[in-house]
C-alpha positions as CSV (number, residue, x, y, z in Angstrom):
1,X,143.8,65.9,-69.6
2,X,147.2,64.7,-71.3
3,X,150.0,63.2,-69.7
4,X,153.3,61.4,-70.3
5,X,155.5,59.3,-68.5
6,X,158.2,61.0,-67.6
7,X,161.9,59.9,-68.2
8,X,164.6,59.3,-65.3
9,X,162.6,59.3,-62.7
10,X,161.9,56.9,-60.0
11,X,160.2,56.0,-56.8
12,X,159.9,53.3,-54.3
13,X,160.3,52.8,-50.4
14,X,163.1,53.9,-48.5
15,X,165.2,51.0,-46.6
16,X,168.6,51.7,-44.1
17,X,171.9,50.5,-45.6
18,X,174.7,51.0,-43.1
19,X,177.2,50.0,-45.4
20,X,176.4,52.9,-48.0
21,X,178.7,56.2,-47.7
22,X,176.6,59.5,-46.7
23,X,177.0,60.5,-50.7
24,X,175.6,57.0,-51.9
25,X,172.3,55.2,-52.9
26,X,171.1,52.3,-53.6
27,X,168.7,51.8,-56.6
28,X,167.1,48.5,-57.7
29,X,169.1,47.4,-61.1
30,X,165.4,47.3,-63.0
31,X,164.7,50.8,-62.2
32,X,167.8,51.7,-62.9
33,X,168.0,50.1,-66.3
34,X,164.7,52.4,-67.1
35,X,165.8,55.7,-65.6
36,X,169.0,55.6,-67.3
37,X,168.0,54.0,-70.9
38,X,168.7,57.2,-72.5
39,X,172.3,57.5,-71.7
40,X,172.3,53.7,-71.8
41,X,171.4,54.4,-75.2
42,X,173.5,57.1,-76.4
43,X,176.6,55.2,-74.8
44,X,176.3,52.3,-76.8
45,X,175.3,54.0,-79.8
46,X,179.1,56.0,-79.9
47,X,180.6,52.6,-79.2
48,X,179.5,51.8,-82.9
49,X,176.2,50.2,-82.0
50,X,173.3,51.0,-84.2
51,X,169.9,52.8,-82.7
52,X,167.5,49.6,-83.1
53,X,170.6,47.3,-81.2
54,X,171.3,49.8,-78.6
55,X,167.4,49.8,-77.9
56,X,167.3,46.2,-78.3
57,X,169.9,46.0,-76.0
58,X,168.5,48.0,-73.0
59,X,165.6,45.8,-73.1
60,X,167.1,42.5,-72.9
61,X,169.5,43.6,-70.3
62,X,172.7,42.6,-72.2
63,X,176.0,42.4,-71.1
64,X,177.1,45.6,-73.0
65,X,174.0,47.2,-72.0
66,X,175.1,46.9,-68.3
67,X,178.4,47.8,-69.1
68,X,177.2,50.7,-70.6
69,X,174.9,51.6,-67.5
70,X,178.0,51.1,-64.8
71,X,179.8,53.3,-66.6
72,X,177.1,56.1,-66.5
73,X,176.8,55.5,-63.1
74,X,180.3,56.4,-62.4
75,X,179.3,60.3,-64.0
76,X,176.1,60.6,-63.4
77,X,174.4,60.4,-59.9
78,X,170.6,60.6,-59.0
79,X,168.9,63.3,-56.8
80,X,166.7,62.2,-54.8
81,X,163.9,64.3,-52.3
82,X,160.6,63.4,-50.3
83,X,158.2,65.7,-49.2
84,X,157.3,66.8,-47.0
85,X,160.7,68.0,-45.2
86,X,160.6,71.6,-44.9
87,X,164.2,72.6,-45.5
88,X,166.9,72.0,-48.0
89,X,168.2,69.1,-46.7
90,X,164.9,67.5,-48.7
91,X,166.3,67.3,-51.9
92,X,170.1,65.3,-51.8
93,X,172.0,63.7,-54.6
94,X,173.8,60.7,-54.3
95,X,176.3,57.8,-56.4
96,X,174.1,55.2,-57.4
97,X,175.5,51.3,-56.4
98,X,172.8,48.4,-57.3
99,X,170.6,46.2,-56.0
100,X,168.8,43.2,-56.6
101,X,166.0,44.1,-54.6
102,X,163.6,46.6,-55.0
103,X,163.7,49.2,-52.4
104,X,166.0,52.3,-52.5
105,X,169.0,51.9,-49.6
106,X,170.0,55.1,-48.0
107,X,172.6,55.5,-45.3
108,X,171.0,56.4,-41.7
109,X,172.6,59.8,-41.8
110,X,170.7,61.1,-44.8
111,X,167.5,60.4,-42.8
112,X,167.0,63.1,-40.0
113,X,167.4,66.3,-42.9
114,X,164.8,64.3,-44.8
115,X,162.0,63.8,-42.3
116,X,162.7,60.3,-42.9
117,X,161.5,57.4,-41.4
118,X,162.1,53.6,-42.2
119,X,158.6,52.4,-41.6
120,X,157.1,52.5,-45.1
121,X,158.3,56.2,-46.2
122,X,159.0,56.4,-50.0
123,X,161.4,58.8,-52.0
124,X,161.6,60.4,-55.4
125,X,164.8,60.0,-57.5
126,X,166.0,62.0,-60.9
127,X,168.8,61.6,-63.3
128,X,169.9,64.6,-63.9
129,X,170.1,65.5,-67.5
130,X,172.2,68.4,-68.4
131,X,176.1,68.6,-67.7
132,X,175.5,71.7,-65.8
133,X,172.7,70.0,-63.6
134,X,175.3,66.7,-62.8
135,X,177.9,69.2,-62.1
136,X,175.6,71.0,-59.9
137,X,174.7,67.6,-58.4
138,X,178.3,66.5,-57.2
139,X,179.4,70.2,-56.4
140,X,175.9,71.4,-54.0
141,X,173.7,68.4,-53.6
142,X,176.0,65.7,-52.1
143,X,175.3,65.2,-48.4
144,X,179.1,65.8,-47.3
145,X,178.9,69.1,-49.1
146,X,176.7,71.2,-46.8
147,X,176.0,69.0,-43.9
148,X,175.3,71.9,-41.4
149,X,171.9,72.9,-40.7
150,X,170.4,76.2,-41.9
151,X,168.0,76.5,-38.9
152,X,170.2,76.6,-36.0
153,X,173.7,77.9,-36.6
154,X,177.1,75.5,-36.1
155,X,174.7,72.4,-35.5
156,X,175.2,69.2,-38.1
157,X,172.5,67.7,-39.7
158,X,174.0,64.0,-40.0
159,X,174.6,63.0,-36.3
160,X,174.7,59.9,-34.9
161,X,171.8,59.0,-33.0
162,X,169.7,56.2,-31.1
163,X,170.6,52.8,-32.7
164,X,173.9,54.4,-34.4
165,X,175.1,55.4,-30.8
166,X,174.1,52.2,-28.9
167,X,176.2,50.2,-31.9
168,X,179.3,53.2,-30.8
169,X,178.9,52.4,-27.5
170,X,178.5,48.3,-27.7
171,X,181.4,48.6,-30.0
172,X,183.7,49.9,-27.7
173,X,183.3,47.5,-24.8
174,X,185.3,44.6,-24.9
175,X,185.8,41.6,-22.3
176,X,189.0,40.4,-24.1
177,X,191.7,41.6,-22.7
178,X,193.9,40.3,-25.6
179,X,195.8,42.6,-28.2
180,X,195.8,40.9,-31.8
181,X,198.3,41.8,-34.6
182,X,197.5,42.0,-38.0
183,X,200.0,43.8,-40.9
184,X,197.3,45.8,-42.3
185,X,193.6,47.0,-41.2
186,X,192.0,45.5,-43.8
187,X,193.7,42.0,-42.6
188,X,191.8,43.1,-39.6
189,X,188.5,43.6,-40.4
190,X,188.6,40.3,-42.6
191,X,189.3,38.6,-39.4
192,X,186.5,40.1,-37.9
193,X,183.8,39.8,-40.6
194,X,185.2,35.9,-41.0
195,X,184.9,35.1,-37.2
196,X,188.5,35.2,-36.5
197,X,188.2,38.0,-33.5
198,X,186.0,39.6,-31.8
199,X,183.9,42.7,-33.2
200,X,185.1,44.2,-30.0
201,X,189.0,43.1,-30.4
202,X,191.4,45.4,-29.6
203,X,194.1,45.2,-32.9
204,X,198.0,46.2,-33.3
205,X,198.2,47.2,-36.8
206,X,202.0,46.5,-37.5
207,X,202.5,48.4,-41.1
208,X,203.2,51.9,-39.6
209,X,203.2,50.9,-35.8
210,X,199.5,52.1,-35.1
211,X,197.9,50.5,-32.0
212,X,194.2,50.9,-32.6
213,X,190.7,49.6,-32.1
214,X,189.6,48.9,-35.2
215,X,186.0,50.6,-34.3
């Protein structure tokens, strides 16, 4: 019979992003904005900024307002669950990067110990409040922290699988017999991501004499 809307929390559907690290999410800059207002708040607030301002400033999304949210991002991750998933692996926590958009992005890894599918699924996500509950958060929570399974002994949870092993396996074959020498791996991949080379290419990274593919 009564109800109230309840602070840093979120929900939305679940999209792949590749690019994200197993111990980071992606959360829509609007929801973020609202599920962090309160340390948003409080931030500005001991920067000298008085209550009405600092609220004023979380609702017209000012430039010290999104300061102030970036920087809570850097010490204060989400957790984020969906149900059903039977097992501990349902509940994660993760470093929050933004989007535009407004989907949450999770890394393909994350998916399997989730019961998580990218055909519509949705997930829940929480700031944590307390400094004992963000400490808990980046010490137990984080993927890479327990990424073994607690149903069949020795077995990971985050393996590659399906599309993740067909890229592998495509990225390894090359028809270019050529050997390309860059000074550093990230002069490299630049040449890759800009056309340069091939995806496939196989590299001669001269700082430190490594020969390697860059896959």
């Amino acid at each position: 019979m009564i109800a109230k809307t309840m602070d840093g929390v979120g929900r939305s559907t679940v999209v792949v992003n590749p690019d994200l690290g197993i111990d980071e999410i992606e959360i829509p800059t609007e929801m973020a904005f609202t599920m962090y207002a309160p340390y948003i708040q409080r931030r500005l607030k001991r920067m000298g900024m008085g209550d009405a301002d600092a609220l004023k400033a979380v609702r017209d999304r000012t430039d010290y307002a999104r300061i102030a949210l970036e920087k809570e991002l850097e010490e204060r991750p989400v957790i984020y669950s969906r149900a059903p998933a039977w097992h501990k692996f349902s509940i994660n926590a993760g470093n929050v990067k933004l989007t535009d958009g407004d989907a949450i992005g999770t890394n393909p890894y994350v998916a399997a110990g989730m019961n998580m599918d990218y055909d519509g699924d949705t997930i829940n996500v929480h700031v944590p409040s307390s400094d004992e509950a963000v400490k808990e958060a980046y010490d137990k929570l984080m993927p890479s922290k327990d990424p073994f399974s607690d149903r069949m002994e020795g077995k990971i949870v985050p393996l590659p699988k399906q599309e993740q092993i067909m890229g592998l396996y495509s990225a390894s074959i090359s028809d270019d017999d050529r050997t390309y020498d860059f000074n550093t791996e990230e002069e490299a991949l630049h040449a890759i991501r800009t056309g340069q080379i091939p995806t496939t290419a196989n590299v001669n990274i001269l700082q430190g004499i490594k020969r390697a593919n860059v896959w």
